[in-house]
N, C-alpha and C positions, 0 to 999 in steps of 0.2 A: 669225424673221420675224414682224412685227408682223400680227394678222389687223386689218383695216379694219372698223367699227362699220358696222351697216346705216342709222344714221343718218347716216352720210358717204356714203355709198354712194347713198344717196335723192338728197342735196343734190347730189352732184356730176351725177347723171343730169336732174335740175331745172336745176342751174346750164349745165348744156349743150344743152337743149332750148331754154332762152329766150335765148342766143345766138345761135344758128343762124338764125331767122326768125321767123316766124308762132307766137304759141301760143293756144290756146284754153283757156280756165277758165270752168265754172260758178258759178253764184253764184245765192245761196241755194236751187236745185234741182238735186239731181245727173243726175235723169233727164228725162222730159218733162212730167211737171207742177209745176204752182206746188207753193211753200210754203202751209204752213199759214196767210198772210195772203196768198194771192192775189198772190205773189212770181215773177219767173222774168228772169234773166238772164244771157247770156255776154258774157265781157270777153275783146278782142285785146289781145297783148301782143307785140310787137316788139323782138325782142334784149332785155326784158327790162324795155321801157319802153309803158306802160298806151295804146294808140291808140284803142281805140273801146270801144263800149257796147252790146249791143243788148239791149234787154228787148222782154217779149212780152206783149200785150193779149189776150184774152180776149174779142173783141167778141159782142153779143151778134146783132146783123142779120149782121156781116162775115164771121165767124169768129174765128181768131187772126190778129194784126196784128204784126208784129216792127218797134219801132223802132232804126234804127239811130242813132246818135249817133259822130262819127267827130271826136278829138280833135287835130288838122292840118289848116292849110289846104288846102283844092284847089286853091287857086290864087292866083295873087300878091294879088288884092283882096279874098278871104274871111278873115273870122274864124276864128280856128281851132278851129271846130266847123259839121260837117254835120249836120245833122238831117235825115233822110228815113225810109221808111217800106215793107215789105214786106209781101208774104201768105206768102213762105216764108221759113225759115229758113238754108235755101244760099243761095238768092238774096243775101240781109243777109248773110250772110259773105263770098260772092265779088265784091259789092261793097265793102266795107270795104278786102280785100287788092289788087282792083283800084287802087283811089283812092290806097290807100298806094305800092304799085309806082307809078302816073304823077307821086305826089308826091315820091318818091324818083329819078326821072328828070329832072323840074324843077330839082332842089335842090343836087343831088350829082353 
């Protein structure tokens, strides 16, 4: 019996995560702070296809600022991208999968 490489083993655990629903990835910070250029953000992925964007501001009166960037319309007259804007980071995420669940109701 053939033993299975653990780089197949990664891929197929990766390729069945981004089927299933929702996935989250960092980008250029793995934890909670920026990169060394004052970098920070997470990207939605849906069955495996790129739906939104949030990066994080750093303001200095506001605090942290999360923008969300959401790459689907919400509705039959929008462009397919949202741009709006949090104070937290669930917040911007439970709106992104909300907006995608009603646009997934719309559509399908």
């Amino acid at each position: 019996m053939k033993k299975e490489s653990n780089t197949t083993t990664v891929s197929n655990e990766i390729n069945t995560l981004l089927t299933t629903g929702f996935s989250w990835q960092s980008r250029y910070s793995r934890n909670e702070e920026s990169d060394k250029h004052g970098r920070w953000a997470r990207l939605c992925f849906y069955r495996g296809l790129l739906i939104a964007w949030i990066s994080r501001i750093d303001h200095i009166d506001r605090g942290r600022i999360y923008t969300v960037k959401d790459f689907f319309p919400t509705n039959g007259n929008d462009m397919p991208e949202y741009v709006g804007t949090e104070f937290e980071f669930g917040k911007a995420k439970e709106g992104v999968e909300k907006r995608f669940n009603e646009f997934l109701k719309t559509c399908c």
